[in-house]
N, C-alpha and C positions, 0 to 999 in steps of 0.2 A: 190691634191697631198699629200700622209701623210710623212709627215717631218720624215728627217730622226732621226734613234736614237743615239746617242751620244754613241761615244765607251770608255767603263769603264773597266781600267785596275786594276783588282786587285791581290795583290802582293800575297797575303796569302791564305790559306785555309778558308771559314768563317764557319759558322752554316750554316748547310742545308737548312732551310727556308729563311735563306739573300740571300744565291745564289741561292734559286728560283724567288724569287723576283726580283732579280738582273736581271737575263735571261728577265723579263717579262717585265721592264720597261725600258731596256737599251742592248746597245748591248755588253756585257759583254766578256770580254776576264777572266777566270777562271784559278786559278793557284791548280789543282784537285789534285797535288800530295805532295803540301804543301813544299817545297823546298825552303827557303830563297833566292830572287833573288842574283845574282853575279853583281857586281856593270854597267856590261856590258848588263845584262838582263833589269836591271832599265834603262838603255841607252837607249834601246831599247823601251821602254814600254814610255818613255813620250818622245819621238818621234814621236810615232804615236796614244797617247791619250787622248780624250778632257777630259777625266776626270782619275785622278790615286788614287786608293785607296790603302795605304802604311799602315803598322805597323812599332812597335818599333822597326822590324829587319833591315829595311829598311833604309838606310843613304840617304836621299834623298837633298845633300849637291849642294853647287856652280856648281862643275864638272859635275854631272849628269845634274843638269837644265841649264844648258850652252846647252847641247843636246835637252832642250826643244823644239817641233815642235808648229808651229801658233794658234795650235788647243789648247794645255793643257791652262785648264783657269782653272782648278779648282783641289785642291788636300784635298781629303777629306778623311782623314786618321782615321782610325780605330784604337782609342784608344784616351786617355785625354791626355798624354805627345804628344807633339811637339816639343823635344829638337832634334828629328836624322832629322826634314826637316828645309834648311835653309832659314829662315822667310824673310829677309832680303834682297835676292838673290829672290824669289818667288813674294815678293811685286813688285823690281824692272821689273820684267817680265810682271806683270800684270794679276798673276797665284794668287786668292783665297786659304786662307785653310782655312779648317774647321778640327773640333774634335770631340771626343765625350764625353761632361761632365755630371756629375751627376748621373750618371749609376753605377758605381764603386766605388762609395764612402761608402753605407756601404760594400760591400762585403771586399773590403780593409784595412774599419776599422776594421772587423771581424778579418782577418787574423793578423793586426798586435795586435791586442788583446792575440790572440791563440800565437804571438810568445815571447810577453812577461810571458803570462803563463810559455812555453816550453820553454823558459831559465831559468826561474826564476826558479821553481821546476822538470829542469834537468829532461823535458818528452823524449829527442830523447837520453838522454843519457841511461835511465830505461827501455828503450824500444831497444836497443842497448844490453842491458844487456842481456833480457830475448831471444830476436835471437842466442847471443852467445849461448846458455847456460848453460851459469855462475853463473846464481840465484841462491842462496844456502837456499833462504828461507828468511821473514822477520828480522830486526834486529834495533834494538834501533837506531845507527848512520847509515844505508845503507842509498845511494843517499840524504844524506837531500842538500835541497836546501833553498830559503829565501821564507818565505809571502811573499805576495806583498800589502795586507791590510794592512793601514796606510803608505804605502811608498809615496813618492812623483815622482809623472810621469812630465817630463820635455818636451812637445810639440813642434819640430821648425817647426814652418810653420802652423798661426790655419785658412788653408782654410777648404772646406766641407770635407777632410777626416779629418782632425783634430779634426775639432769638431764633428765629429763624433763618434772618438777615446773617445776625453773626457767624452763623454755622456755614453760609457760602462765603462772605466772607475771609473767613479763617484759609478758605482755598484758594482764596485768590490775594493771599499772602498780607491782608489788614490784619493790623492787631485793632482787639476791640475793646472799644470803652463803653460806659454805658452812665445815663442817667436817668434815674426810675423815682417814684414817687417811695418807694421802700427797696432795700437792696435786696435783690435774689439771692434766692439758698446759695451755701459756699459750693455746693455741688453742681451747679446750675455754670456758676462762674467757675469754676474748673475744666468742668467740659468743655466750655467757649471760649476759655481763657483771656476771659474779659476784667479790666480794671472799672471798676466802679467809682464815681465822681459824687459826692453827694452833693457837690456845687454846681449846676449847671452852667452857671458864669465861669466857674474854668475850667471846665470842659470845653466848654463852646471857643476859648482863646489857646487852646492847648493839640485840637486835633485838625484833621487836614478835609475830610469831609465828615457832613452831619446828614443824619438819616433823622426824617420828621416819620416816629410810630407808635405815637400817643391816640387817645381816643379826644376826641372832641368834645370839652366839659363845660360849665363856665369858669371852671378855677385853671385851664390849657388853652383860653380864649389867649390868641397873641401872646402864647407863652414865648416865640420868640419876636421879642420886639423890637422895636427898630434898637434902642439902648441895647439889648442882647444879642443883634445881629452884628453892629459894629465892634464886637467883642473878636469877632471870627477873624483869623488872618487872612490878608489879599488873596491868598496864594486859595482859598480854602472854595470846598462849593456847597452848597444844600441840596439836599434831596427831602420830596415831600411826596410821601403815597397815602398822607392819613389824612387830613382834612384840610382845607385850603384857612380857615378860620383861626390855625393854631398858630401861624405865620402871621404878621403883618407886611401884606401885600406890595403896599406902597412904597412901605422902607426899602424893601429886598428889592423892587425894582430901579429905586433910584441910584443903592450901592451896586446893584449888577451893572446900571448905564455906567457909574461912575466909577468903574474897576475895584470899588471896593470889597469886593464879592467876584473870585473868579466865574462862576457860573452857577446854575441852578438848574435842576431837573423835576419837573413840576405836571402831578399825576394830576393833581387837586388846583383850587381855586376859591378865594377866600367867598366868592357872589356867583358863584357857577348860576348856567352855563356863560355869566357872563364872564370876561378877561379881558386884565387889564391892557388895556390899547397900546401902554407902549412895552408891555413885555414880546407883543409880536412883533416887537422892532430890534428884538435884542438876539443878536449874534451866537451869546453867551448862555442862554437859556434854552432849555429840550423843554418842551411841552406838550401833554397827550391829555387827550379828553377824556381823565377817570377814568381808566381801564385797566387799572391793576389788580383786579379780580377776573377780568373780563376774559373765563376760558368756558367754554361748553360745560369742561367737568363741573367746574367750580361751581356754574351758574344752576345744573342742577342740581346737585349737591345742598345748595341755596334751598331750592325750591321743597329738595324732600324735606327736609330742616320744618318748613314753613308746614309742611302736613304731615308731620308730626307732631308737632306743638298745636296743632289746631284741634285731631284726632284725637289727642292724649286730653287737652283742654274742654273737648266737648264730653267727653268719657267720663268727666267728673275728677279729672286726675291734679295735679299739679305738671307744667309742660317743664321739658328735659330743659328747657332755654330761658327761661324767667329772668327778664333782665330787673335787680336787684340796686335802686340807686344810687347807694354809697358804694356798690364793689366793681364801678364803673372805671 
């Protein structure tokens, strides 16, 4: 008798070769027109699935897994953040998750690289310029903006994107700091030849830009706060490719209108997809819609991540990716 296959819901659109795969080894329920589920559709969907594959649009909190049916044992969500499913609430059920690490780390660090470049030497603002056009031709003072060789980059959070970060970085002549919830091996910080701050308050009053690449906790809710923002000197800017939740939004906007804060380059968004109204009025701010994963490799990369931990999960195994609550 060939055992049946387990029905896999998934929330999102993937890469075309995930969801062929997907079809071949599971019985796949497909979401082909990519439409963020409505909190009533997810109801729906782990009611009657033994496995649910969610993203980060996906709030897969208490209320929804209250609706969980006897079947969902496992929720193996596409993507490395796991702050929109509730861990705790999912343990209690006796519901698995999984993620997918290491896949997105440099692509990541790529991008939050490019967005401390494009604040630093004012690339969307120069390129802003030449769409208008406004260009009236080179000029001694047009767009200058600051080097960033020799400045010091201020690290929160040194997991594999971070050191990541510092490793280009280092080539493009920042020395590195870092602040981490434990300090990295001495070998770690030798290779990167990064200083360690166990104070995040002076760190954040001590270096020239700050890279946001922490995971999204409730103990890294508005770890920088507006009190922790105004720590920062004028001259200085943030960069955020990790969660928009970890920043206080509000603050950072009012010090970027108010020069207190030279600039900000902003992947993420504390209430995605909404954003705040008057950051698109700010000169002084790069902004891109989550996309700092967002390459082909990476995405499937993602995706094989996701069927394997699902494969491995149905097989009776323990999955390679088990996200683990406290080693978040």
């Amino acid at each position: 008798m060939t055992k049946k296959k387990p029905l896999v819901v998934v929330t999102r659109k993937l890469p075309e070769a995930i969801e062929t795969r997907m079809m071949e080894l599971f019985d796949a329920r497909l979401n082909i027109d990519d439409a963020a589920m409505t909190k009533e559709q997810l109801i729906e969907a782990v009611k009657v699935a033994d496995v649910l594959v969610p993203t980060v649009t996906d709030k897969i909190d208490a209320a929804v897994l209250a609706h969980a049916g006897p079947n969902l044992r496992l929720i193996a969500n596409f993507g490395t953040g796991v702050d929109h499913v509730d861990l705790q609430t999912a343990r209690s059920r006796g519901i698995t998750v999984t993620n997918t690490p290491d896949v997105l780390t440099e692509d990541t660090a790529d991008m939050t690289m490019a967005l401390i470049l494009s604040v630093s030497r004012r690339l969307a603002e120069g390129e802003r310029l030449i769409r208008k056009g406004e260009w009236a031709g080179w000029g001694p003072t047009l767009m200058l903006g600051h080097r960033i060789w020799g400045k010091r980059l201020g690290i929160v959070g040194m997991g594999r994107i971070g050191r990541a970060l510092a490793r280009r970085a280092k080539g493009f002549g920042l020395s590195v700091h870092y602040h981490n919830r434990r300090r990295v091996h001495p070998e770690i910080e030798e290779e990167l030849d990064a200083t360690y701050w166990e104070s995040l308050d002076q760190m954040l009053a001590h270096v020239d830009v700050v890279s946001v690449n922490c995971p999204h906790t409730p103990a890294t809710y508005h770890l920088l706060s507006a009190r922790r923002l105004k720590l920062m000197q004028p001259h200085a800017i943030l960069v955020n490719t990790a969660r928009g939740e970890i920043v206080d939004e509000p603050a950072l906007t009012r010090m970027l209108a108010d020069g207190e804060i030279a600039g900000a380059g902003l992947d993420v968004f504390e209430h995605e997809p909404a954003v705040n109204p008057k950051l698109l009025d700010l000169q002084n701010a790069v902004l891109l819609p989550h996309m700092g994963s967002a390459t082909i490799e990476g995405r499937v990369d993602m995706g094989e991540k996701v069927l394997i931990n699902i494969k491995t999960f149905v097989d009776g195994h323990t999955p390679p990716d088990r996200v683990i609550e406290g080693l978040l």
